[in-house]
N, C-alpha and C positions, 0 to 999 in steps of 0.2 A: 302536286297542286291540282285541285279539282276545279275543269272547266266549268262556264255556269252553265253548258249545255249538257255535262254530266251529271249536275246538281237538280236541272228540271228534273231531266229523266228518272234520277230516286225519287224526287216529290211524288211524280203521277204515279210512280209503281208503289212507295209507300202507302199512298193513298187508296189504290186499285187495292192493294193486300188486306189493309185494316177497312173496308168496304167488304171485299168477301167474308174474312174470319167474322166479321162483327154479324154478316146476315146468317153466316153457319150456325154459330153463338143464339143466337136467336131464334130460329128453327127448333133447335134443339129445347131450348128452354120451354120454348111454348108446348112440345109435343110434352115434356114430363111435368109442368107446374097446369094447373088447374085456372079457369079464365076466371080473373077478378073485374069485379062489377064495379065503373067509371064512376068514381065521387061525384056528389053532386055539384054543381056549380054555384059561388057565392062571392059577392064583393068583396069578401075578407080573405079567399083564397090568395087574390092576385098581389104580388107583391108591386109598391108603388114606388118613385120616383127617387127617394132619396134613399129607401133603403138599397134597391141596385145599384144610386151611384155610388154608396160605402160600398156594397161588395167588389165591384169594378174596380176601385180604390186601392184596395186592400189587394186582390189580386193583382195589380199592375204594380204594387211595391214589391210584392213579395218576384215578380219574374226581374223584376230592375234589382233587384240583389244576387236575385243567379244567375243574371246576365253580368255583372259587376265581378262577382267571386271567379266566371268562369275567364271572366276576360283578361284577369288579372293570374289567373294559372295559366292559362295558354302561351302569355307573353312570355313572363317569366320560362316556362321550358323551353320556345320555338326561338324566343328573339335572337337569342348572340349564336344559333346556328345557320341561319336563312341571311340574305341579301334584305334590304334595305327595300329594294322593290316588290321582291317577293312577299315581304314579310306586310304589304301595304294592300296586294293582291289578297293575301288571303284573309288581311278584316275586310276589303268593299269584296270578295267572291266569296269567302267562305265563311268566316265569323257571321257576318250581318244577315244574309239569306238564312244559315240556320239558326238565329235568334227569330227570324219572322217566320220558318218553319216551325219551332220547338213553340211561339208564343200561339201558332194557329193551330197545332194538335191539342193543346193546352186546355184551349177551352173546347174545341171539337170533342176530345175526347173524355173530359168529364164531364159534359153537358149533357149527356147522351146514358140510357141504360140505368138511368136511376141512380147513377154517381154526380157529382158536384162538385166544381172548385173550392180550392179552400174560401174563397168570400162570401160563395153561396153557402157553402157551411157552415162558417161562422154565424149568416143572419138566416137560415133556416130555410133559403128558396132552393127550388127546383125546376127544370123547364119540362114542361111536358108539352105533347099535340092536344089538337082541338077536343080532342075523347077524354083528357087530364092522364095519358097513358105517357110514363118516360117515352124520348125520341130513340129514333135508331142515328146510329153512331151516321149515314150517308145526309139524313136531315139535318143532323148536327156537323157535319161540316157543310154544309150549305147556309146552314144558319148565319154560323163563323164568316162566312167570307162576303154575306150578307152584309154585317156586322161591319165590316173592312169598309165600305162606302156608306156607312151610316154612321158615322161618330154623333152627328149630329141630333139622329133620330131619335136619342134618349129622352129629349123632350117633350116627343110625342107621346108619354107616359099621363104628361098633365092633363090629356086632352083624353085620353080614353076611355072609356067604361070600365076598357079590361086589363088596362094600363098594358097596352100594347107600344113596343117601339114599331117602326120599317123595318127593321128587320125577321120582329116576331113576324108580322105579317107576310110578310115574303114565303117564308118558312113557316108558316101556320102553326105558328107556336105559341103559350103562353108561360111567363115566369108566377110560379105560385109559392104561396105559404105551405111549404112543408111539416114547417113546425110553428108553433104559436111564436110570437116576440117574446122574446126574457127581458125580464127586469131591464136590465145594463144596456139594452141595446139601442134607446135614443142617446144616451151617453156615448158610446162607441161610435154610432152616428156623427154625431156632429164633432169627436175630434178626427174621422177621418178626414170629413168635410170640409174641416178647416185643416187640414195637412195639403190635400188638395189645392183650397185656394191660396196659401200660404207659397207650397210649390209655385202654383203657375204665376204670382207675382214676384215674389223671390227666389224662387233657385233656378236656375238653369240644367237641364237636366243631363245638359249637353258637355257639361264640365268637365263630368270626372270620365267622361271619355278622351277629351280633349288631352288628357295625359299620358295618352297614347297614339290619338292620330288627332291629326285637325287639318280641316279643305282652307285653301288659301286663294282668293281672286287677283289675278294678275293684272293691274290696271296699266303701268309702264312698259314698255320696249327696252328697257336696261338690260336685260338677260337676251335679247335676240342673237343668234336665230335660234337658241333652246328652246326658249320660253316665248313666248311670242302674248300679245296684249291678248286678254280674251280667255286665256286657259286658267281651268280650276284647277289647281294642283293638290294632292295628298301628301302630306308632312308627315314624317317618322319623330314625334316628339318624345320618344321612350329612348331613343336612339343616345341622345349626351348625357343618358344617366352610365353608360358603359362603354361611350365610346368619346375622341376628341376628332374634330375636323383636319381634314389628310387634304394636303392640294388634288385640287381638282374637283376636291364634293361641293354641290352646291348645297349653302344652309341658308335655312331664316332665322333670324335674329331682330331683337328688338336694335331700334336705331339707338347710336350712345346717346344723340342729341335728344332726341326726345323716343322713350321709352313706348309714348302711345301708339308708336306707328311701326310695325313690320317691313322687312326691307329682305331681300332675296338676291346674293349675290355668290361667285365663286370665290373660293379660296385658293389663296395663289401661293399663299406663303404663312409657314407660323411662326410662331418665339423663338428666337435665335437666328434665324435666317434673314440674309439680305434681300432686297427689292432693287431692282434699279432699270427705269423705261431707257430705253432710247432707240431714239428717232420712230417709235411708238410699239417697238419689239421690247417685252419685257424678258427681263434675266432675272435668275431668282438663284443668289449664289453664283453669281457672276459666269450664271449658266445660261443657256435660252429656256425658256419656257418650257418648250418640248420642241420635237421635228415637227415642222411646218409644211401642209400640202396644201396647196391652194386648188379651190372647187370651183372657183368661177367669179363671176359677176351678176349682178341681180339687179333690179330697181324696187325700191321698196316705195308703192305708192303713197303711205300714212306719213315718210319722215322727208318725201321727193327727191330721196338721193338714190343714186347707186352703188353700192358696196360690193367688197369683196370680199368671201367667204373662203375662210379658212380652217382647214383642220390642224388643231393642236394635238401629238400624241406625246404624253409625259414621261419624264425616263423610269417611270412604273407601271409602264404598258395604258395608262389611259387614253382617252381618245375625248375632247368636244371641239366642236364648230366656235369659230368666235368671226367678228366681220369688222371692217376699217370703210369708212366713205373714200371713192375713189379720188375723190378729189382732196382728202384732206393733206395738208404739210406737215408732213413728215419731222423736217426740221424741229421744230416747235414741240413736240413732244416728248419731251424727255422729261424725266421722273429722279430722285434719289440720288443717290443709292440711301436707303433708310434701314436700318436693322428693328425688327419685329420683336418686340418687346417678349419677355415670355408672360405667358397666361394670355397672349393676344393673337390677333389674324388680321394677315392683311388680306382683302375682297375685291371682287373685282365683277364688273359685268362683264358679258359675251360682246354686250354692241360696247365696242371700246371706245368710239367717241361719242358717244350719246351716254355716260353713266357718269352720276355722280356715284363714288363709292371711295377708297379709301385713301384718292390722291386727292380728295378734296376734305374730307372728316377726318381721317387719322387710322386708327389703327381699332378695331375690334375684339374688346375685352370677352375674354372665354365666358362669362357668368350669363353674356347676352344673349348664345346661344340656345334658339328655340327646337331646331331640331333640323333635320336631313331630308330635302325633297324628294320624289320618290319616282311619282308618276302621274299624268294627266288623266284625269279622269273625263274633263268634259272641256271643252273648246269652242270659242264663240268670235267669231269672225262680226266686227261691228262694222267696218267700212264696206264689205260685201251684202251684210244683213245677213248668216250665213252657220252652218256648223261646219265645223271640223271635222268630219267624220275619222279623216286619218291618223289626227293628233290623240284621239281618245285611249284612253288605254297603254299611251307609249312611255316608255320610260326615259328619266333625267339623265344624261349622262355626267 
């Protein structure tokens, strides 16, 4: 698994390498081709506002389909050998970075040298410098990352002479008429145009990713001290196509009561297995839970009680924290004994007396199953005002 501190350091040395070959390439060319005389300059060269944003267009479906095919090979061979967490590591460390790697060579590097994305090839433009000379491949990624804090600049097409975006300008560049417009190509125009607005009203692009991970906002304290209020969590939702819930995973699942709402709890028990609290130690097969070591006492300023933290290790070597208010009675806490339906789970929070979960709804049908939490990626301390620095990156146990 490749740190992102290893995955910089390829970026700047890929870059440094296609920067040198690209000026060798060039040197060369110029000493054996003959210098050609700069076109003259004309209104009709520069290509204008709506024909870029079809090529734009068309180039960003065609990388969301290889980004799509690739991601869907990758799982498929990596999933059922890698962890849960690892496998969540390497879409936010390594899948995503090299989609935003491969999408910024993409057009660096056929922007440059008198080559062309396939969108500019389709409608016939070309970028060149202020001479109407193709760019060198070190312009052309400069341009690119130009380009990265200019989404917006495309506008500034309407307003130009030379239908310059911010970015061209940056990079001193202009996009032009390589080739005359064909027939076909206000047609093609405006069905990309409307594929475009069609998307950003109707589809979510974000979807057919979603069937493989999806970030989840922790609003509740039920899951304490795991999960703590405040943390983004990464969901393995590829995960119950090939596997079922084992005590001790934490999953998200839609709620039985109402399906609209997501709920994030441990599994303690499945189909066929008994439940039974008491005096607030649960048994699961009229076994304990796991060995019990207790960590301490805490005051937890958001709920003004004190608890005690305890470690559960299962008798299948697992290990998480769960916590009980010090003050609470004991007595009174008794549960069951309930046998776990099959095709069902019984759930449970970490903060045991702050969760509604399965001693209050019932039992959890397998189908509701959204997938296997992973890992925090980001953490937001609201009663501090504050980040998490430590939580980021940790894994669910």
């Amino acid at each position: 698994m490749f740190s992102i501190e290893i995955f910089i350091l390829i970026v700047v040395l890929a870059v440094f390498i296609l920067v040198v070959v690209d000026r060798v390439i060039k040197k060369s060319k110029e000493k054996e081709a003959p210098q050609k005389t700069a076109p003259q300059k004309t209104d009709q060269q520069f290509g204008g506002f709506w024909v870029r944003l079809a090529s734009i267009t068309l180039d960003g479906i065609l990388i969301s389909l290889f980004s799509f095919f690739l991601l869907e090979l990758l799982v498929k061979l990596i999933h059922s050998n890698i962890s849960t967490e690892n496998y969540l590591k390497f879409i936010l460390l390594s899948f995503f970075p090299f989609l935003i790697f491969a999408t910024y060579f993409y057009f660096a590097w056929f922007d440059c040298d008198g080559r062309v994305t396939a969108g500019k090839k389709i409608f016939g433009l070309e970028v060149v410098d202020y001479s109407f000379k193709p760019i060198t491949l070190s312009r052309s990624l400069l341009r690119t990352l130009a380009y990265t804090f200019d989404i917006p600049g495309l506008w500034f097409i309407l307003v130009s002479k030379k239908k310059q975006t911010l970015h061209d300008r940056f990079a001193k560049t202009y996009v032009i008429r390589a080739k005359a417009p064909r027939k076909w190509e206000k047609l093609a125009i405006f069905g990309l145009i409307a594929l475009l607005i069609a998307q950003v009203m109707f589809f979510d692009p974000t979807k057919y990713l979603r069937n493989y991970v999806q970030t989840f906002h922790i609003p509740t304290g039920a899951m304490k001290p795991t999960i703590l209020v405040g943390d983004f969590i990464l969901v393995d939702k590829y995960w119950p196509k090939s596997n079922s819930p084992q005590r001790g995973d934490i999953i998200v699942f839609k709620y039985p009561e109402d399906k609209r709402l997501d709920y994030i709890f441990r599994c303690i028990a499945v189909g066929g297995q008994t439940v039974e609290i008491r005096n607030g130690d649960v048994f699961v097969d009229d076994k304990p839970e796991g060995k019990k070591t207790k960590l301490g006492r805490k005051y937890d300023p958001a709920e003004g009680r004190h608890v005690n933290r305890i470690r559960i290790t299962t008798p299948d070597g697992k290990e998480y924290t769960i916590r009980h208010y010090v003050d609470r009675y004991r007595q009174t806490e008794n549960f069951g004994q309930v046998t776990v339906p099959d095709g069902h789970y019984f759930v449970m929070g970490d903060n045991r007396d702050n969760s509604a979960d399965s001693r209050s709804w019932g039992f959890l049908p397998e189908e509701n199953v959204v997938g296997k939490a992973g890992i925090v990626y980001w953490s937001w301390d609201r009663i501090d005002k504050k980040v998490r620095w430590s939580r980021i990156g940790q894994s669910l146990p």
